[in-house]
ZATOR-871285 format. One record per residue (C-alpha): residue in three letters; x, y, z negated. Coordinates in steps of 0.1 Angstrom, whole numbers, plus 2048, in hexadecimal, padded with zeros to 3 digits. Layout:
BEGIN
   r east north  up
 ALA    X     Y   Z
...
This chain:
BEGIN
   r east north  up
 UNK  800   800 800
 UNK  80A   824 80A
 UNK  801   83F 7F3
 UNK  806   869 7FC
 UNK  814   875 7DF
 UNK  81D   89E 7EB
 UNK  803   8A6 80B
 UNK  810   8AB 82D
 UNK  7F7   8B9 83B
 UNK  80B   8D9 844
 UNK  81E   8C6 858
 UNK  80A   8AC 867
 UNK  7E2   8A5 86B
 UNK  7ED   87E 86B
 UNK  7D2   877 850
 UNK  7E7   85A 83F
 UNK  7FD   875 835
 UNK  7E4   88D 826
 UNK  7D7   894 808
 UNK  7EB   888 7E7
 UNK  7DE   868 7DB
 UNK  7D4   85E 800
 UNK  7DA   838 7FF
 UNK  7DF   821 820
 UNK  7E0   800 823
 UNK  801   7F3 837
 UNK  81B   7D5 842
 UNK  83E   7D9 83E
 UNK  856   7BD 84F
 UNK  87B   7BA 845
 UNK  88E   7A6 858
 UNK  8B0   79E 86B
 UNK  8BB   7AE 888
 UNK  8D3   79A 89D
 UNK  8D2   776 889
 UNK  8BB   75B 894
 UNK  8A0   749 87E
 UNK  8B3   735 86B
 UNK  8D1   74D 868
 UNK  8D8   754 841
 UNK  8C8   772 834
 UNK  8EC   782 82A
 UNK  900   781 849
 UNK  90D   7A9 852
 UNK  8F0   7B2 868
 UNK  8D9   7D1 86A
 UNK  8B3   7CC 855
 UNK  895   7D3 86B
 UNK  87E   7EB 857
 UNK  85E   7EE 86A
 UNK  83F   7FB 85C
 UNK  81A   7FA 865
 UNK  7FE   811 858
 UNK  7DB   804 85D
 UNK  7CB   829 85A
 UNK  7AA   833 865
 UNK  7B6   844 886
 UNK  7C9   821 88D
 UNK  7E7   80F 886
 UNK  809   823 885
 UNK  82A   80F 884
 UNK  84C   81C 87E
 UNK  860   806 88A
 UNK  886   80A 87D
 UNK  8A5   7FE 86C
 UNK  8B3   7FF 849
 UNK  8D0   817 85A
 UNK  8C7   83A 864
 UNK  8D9   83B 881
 UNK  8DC   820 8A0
 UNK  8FB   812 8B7
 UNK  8ED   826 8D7
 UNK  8DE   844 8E1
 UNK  8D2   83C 902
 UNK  8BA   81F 90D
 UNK  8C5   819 92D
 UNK  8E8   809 916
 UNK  8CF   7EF 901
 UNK  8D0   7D0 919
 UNK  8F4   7D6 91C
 UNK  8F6   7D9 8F7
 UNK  8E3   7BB 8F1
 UNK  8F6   7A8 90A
 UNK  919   7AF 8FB
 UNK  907   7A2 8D8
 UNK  8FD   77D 8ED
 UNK  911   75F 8E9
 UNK  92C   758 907
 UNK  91B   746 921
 UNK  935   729 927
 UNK  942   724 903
 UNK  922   72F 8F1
 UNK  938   741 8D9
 UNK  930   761 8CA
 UNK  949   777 8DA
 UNK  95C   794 8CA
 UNK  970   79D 8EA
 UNK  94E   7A2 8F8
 UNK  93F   7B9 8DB
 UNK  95B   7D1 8D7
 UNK  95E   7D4 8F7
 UNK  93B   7E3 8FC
 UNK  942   7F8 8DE
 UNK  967   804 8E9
 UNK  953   815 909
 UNK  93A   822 8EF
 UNK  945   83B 8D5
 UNK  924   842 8C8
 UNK  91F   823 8B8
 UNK  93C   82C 8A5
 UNK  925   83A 889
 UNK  90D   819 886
 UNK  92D   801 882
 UNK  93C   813 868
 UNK  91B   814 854
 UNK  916   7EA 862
 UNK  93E   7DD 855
 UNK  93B   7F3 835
 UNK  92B   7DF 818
 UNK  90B   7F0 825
 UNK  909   7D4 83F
 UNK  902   7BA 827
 UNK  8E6   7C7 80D
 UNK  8DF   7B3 7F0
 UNK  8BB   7AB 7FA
 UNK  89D   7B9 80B
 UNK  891   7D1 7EE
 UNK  8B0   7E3 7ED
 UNK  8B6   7EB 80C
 UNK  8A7   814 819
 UNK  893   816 835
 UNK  894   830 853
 UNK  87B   839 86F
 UNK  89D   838 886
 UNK  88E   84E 8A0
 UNK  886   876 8A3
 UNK  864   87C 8A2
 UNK  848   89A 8A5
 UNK  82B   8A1 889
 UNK  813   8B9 893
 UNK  7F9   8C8 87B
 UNK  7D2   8D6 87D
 UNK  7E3   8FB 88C
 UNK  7F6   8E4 8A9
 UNK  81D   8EE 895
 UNK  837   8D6 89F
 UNK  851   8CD 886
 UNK  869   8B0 891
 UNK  86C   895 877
 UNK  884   874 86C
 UNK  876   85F 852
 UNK  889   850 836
 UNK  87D   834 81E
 UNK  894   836 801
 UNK  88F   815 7E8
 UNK  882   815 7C4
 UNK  897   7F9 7BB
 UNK  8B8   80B 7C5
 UNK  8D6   807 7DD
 UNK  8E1   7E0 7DA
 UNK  8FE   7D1 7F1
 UNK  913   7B4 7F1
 UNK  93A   7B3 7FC
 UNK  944   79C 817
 UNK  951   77E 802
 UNK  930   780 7EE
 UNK  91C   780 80D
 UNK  92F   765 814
 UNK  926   750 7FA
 UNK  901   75A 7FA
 UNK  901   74D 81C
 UNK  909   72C 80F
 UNK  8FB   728 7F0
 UNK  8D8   737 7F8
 UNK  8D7   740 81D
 UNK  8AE   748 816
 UNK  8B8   765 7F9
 UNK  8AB   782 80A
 UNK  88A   76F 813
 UNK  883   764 7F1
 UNK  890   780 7DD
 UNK  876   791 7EE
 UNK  856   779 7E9
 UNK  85E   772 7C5
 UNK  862   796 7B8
 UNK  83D   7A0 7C9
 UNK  831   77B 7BD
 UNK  83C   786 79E
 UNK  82C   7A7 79D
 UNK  84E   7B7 79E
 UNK  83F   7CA 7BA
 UNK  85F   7DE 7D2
 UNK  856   801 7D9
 UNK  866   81A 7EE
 UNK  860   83C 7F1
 UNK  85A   853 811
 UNK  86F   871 818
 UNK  870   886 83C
 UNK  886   8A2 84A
 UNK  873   8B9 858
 UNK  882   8D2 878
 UNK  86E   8EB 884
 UNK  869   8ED 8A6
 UNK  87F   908 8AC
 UNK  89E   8FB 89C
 UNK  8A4   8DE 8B8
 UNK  8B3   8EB 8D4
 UNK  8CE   8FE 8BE
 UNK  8D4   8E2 8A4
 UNK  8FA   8DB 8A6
 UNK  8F6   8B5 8B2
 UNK  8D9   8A7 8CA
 UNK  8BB   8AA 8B3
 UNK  8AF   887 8C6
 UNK  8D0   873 8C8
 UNK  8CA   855 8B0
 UNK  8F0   84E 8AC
 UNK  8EC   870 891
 UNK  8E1   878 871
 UNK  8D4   899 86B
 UNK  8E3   8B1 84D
 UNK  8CF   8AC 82E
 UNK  8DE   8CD 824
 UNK  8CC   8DA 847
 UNK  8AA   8C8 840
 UNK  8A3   8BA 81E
 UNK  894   89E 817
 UNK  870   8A0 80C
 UNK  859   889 7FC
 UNK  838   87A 809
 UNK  82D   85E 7F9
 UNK  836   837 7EC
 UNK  835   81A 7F9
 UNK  82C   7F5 7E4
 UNK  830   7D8 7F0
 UNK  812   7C2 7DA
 UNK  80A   7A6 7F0
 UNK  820   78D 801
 UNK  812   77C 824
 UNK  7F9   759 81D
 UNK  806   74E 83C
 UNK  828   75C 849
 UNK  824   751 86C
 UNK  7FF   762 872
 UNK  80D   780 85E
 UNK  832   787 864
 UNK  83D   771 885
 UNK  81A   77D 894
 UNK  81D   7A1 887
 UNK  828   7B9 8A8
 UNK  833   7E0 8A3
 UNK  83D   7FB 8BB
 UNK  846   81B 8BA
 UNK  829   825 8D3
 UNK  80E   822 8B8
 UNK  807   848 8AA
 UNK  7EA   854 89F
 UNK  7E3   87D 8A4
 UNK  7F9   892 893
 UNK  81B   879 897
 UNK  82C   87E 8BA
 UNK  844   871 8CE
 UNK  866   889 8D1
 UNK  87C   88A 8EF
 UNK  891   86D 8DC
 UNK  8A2   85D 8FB
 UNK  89F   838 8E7
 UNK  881   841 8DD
 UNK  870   847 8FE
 UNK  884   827 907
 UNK  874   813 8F0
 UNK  84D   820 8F4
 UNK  845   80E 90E
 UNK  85E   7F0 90D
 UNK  84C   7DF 8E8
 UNK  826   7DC 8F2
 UNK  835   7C9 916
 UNK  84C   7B4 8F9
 UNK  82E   7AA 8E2
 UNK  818   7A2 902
 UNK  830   788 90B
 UNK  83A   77E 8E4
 UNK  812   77B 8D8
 UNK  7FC   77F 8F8
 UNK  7EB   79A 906
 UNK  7D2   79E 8EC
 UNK  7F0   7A2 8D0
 UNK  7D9   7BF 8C2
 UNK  7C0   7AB 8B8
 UNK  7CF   793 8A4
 UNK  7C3   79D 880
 UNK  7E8   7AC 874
 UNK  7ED   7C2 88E
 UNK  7C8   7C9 891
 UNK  7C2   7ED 888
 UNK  7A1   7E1 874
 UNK  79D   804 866
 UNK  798   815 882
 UNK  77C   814 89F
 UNK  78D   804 8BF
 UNK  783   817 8D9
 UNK  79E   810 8FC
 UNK  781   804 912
 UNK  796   7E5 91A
 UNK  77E   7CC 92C
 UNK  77F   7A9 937
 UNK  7A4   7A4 930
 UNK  7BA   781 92C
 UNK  7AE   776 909
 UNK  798   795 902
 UNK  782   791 8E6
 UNK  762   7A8 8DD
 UNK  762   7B6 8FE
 UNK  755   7D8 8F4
 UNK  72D   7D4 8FB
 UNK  71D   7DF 91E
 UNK  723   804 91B
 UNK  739   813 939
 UNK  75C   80D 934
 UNK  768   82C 946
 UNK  76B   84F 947
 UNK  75B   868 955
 UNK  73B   859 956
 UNK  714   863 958
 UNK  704   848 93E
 UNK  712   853 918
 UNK  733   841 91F
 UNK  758   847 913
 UNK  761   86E 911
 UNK  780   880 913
 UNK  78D   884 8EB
 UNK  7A2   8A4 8EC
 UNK  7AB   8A0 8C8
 UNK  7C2   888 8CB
 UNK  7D8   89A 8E6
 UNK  7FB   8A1 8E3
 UNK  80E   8C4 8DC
 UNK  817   8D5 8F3
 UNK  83A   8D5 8FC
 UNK  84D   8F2 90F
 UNK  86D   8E8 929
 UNK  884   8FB 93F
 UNK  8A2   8F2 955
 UNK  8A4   8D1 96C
 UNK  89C   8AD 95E
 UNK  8B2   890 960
 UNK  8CA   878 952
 UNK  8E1   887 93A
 UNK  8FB   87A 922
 UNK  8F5   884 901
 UNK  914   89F 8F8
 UNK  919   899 8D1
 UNK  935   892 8BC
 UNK  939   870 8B5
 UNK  955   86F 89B
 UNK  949   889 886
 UNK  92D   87A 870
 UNK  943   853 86A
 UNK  95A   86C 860
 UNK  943   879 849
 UNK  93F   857 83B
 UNK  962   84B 83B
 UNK  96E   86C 828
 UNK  951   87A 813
 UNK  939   85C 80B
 UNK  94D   83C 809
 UNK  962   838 7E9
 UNK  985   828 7EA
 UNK  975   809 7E5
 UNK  95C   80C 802
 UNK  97A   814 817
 UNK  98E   7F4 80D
 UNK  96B   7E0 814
 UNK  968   7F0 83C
 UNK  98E   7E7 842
 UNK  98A   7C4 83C
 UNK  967   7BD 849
 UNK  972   7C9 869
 UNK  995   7BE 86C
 UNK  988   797 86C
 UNK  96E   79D 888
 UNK  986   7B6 89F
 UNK  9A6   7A0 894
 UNK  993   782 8A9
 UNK  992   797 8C7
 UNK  9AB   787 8E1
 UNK  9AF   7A3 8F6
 UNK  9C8   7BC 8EC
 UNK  9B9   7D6 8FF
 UNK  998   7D8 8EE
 UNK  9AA   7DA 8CE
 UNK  9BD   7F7 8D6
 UNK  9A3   80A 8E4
 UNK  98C   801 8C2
 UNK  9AB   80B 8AC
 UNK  9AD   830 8C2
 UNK  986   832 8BB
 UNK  989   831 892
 UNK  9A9   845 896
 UNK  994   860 8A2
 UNK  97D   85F 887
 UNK  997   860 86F
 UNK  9BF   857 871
 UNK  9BC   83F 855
 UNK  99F   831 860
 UNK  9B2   823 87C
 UNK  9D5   81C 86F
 UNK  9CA   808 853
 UNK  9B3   7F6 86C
 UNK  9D5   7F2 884
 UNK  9E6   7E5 864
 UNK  9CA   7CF 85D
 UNK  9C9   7BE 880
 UNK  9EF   7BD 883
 UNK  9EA   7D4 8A7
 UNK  9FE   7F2 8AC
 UNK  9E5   811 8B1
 UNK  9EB   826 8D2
 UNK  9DC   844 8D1
């Protein structure tokens, strides 16, 4: 269950965030990123974090990580990205030659794998892990004000990680931890909570913020935008049957309800239109029936007729618009802000600094400790690269982001560092 604790409503006329005390009913699913089922819980791996609000306008999902920031910036790079993750096709061998290379020819994921072989990588369990919307996106209130917002789930329970030899041994001794750390503590009526902060930019601010307000490789400032609270978030009841209500549950970033907008986010506008086309082949066509992603609050109204596995088949009434017999209107309440542009459109590369905010980490956030912990996670995976090439070219990367950074990782692998 959602509850508003400090209205939004000067920010947004999404009614699940007005009025404090406003409760919502909603589904959160943690899970792995890149392991398969059956991989343990532990291994170093990004946490999905995806939410989904049943509200009375219809469902909204965020649909994130438990990092702030992602590996790319652009989505036309995500197959490749994916593809350098796969398994070699002749050995069937993870390969490490084949992941740094990807990542030596893309300095902005310089940012997510610092965060990923720091001790942040491998979290403790589920309920102490944060959550973040990963995207940039728009809220829009009653007067039609944009502000652009990121949305951070910070946990009750507190910041919880394990180092790599611990991980290590979780793996073996209870491969399952994260899974049933979580059931038994809500089981228990140790319910997990997290609470819901934004950033808020005004409209105005975007164009002159001092990185791409959109790239999703970035943070922004909380010095520049605060964090502000919304509400909480419980976790009370676990699935009756985890197959019908986790396996079968299907998100995307596409599903808003008025008053939450999409931004000019280049993954973001990557990813709209690419999740409903996944769930359709996952679940079937009519995924949005089944009863977890069913947005039972809410009046279904898409005048969708006579489809593959359709049920219901909204009545007799017309099913399109205009029409002369009482049939489906035009709702201009629901449309989008309007959104001034200028100059030519096309492809661009996203022109931000990508050493400047790992630095930030490496210098100001990490401790001594946190420091030692990167060095050696990485050194094992980028020491079992065979190609000498992609090492250096990894080792001039860190450099950049700090001179230590890459001469203790040099010293680490045993590879000289040419920079």
């Amino acid at each position: 269950m959602f509850e508003v604790t400090d209205d939004m409503s000067a920010y947004t006329k999404a009614a699940l965030f007005n009025g404090t005390g406003k409760q919502t009913p909603m589904f959160l699913r943690l899970s792995s990123v890149a392991g398969k089922r059956g991989t343990p819980d532990s291994v170093r791996d990004p946490r999905g974090f995806s939410v989904k609000f049943y509200t009375e306008e219809g469902n909204y999902d965020i649909v994130g990580n438990n990092t702030p920031v992602f590996f790319i910036n652009d989505p036309i790079k995500f197959p490749n990205f994916i593809q350098s993750q796969k398994r070699d096709p002749a050995t069937n061998l993870t390969d490490p030659n084949q992941i740094f290379d990807f990542w030596s020819h893309s300095p902005e994921a310089l940012h997510q794998i610092t965060i990923l072989f720091s001790d942040r990588g491998t979290p403790y369990s589920y309920r102490h892990i944060n959550g973040y919307g990963s995207h940039t996106f728009k809220w829009v209130n009653a007067s039609g004000e944009v502000h652009f917002v990121k949305y951070h789930f910070k946990t009750d329970q507190g910041i919880k990680n394990m180092t790599n030899d611990e991980n290590a041994e979780m793996a073996k001794t209870n491969p399952d931890h994260h899974t049933k750390d979580l059931y038994d503590s809500i089981e228990n009526g140790d319910h997990p909570s997290w609470t819901l902060y934004v950033q808020l930019m005004p409209e105005k601010d975007e164009a002159a913020y001092k990185y791409d307000s959109f790239d999703t490789t970035k943070v922004w400032s909380h010095k520049d935008y605060p964090l502000i609270k919304v509400g909480k978030m419980t976790l009370n009841r676990n699935p009756e049957n985890y197959h019908a209500e986790v396996e079968q549950s299907a998100f995307s970033p596409s599903n808003f309800v008025p008053g939450i907008e999409p931004s000019n986010d280049k993954m973001l506008q990557g990813r709209l239109f690419s999740y409903p086309g996944a769930q359709r082949h996952r679940l079937g066509g009519n995924y949005q029936q089944i009863p977890i992603n069913c947005p039972y609050r809410a009046k279904v109204v898409n005048e969708y007729r006579d489809g593959i596995v359709t049920t219901g088949n909204q009545g007799k009434q017309e099913n399109y618009e205009p029409n002369s017999h009482g049939g489906p209107t035009q709702d201009s309440s629901v449309a989008w802000a309007k959104e001034e542009t200028n100059g030519q459109c096309g492809r661009y590369a996203i022109q931000n600094d990508h050493f400047e905010q790992p630095r930030g980490l490496w210098n100001n956030v990490f401790s001594d400790t946190d420091r030692d912990h990167l060095i050696k996670n990485l050194a094992g995976p980028l020491s079992a690269v065979t190609n000498k090439d992609i090492q250096e070219k990894m080792l001039a990367l860190f450099y950049k982001i700090d001179p230590s950074y890459g001469t203790r990782l040099s010293e680490a692998i045993g590879v000289p560092l040419k920079q």
